[in-house]
C-alpha positions in Angstrom: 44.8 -99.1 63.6 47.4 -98.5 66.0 47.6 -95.2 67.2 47.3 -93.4 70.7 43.2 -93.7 70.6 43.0 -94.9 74.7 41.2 -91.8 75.7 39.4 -90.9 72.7 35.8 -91.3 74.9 37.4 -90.1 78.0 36.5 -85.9 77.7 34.7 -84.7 79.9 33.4 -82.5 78.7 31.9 -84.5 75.4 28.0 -84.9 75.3 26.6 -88.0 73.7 23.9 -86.9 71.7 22.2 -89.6 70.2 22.4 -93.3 70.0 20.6 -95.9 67.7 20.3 -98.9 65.2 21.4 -98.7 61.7 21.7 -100.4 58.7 24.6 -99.4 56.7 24.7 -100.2 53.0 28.4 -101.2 51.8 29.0 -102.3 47.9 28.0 -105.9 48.3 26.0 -106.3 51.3 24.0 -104.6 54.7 26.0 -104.3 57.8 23.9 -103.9 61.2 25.7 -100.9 62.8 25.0 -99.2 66.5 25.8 -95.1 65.8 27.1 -92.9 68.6 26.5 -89.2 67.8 28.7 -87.2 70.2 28.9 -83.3 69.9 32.4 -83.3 68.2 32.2 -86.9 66.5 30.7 -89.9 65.4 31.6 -93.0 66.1 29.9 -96.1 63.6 30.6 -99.8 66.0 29.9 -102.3 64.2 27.0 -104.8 65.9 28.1 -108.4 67.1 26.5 -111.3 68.6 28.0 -113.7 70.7 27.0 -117.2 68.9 27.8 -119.3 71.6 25.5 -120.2 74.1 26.4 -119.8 78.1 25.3 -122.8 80.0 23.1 -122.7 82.7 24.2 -118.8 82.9 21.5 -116.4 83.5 22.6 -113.4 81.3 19.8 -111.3 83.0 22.0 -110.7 85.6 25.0 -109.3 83.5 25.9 -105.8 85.0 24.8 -103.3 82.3 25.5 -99.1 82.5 22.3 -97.8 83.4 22.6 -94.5 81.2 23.1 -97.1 78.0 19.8 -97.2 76.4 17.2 -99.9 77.3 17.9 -101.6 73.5 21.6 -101.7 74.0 21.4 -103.0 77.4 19.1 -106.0 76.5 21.3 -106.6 73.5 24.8 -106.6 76.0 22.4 -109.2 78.6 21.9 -111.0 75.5 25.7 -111.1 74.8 25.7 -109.0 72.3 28.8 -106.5 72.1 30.0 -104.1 69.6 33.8 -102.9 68.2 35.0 -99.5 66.4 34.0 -100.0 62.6 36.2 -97.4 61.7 38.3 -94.2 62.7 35.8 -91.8 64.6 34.5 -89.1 62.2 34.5 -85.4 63.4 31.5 -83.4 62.9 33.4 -80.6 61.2 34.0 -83.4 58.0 30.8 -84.6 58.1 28.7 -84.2 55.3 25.7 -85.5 55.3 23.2 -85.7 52.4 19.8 -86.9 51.1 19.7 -90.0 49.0 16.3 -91.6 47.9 14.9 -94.8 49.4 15.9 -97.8 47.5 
């Protein structure tokens, strides 16, 4: 969606507070997500893999943010990358709830 988003992840003053894996369970099918819990919002990316293949490249020497955790580093040196799934969801609309194990 277009809208003025640019410095959404730019506060400073915004504290990631966890990160992490998830499989998200939509109508038809399972979507690999990568969560990022934030102390005002929470931001669902949605987990992509780069398909082709870099000749002779050694990916192990792709520049990676040292405070990312060491999953989502090896899954960016793998060429891995992930985009916004949706609008970022502020923590005073969340509401979260139990549901049983399928």
């Amino acid at each position: 969606r277009e809208n003025s988003s640019e410095n959404i992840l730019s506060s400073a003053n915004r504290l990631l507070l966890h990160e992490g894996r998830l499989t998200l369970a939509e109508s038809t099918r399972l979507l690999d997500v990568y969560l990022f819990l934030f102390d005002d919002f929470l931001l669902i990316t949605k987990i992509k893999r780069n398909k082709k293949k870099y000749g002779g490249s050694d990916t192990s020497l792709i520049p990676v943010c040292p405070s990312l955790t060491p999953e989502l580093q090896s899954f960016i040196r793998e060429g891995g990358f992930c985009t916004v799934l949706d609008q970022p969801i502020p923590l005073d609309r969340l509401i979260l709830k139990n549901v049983e194990p399928i």
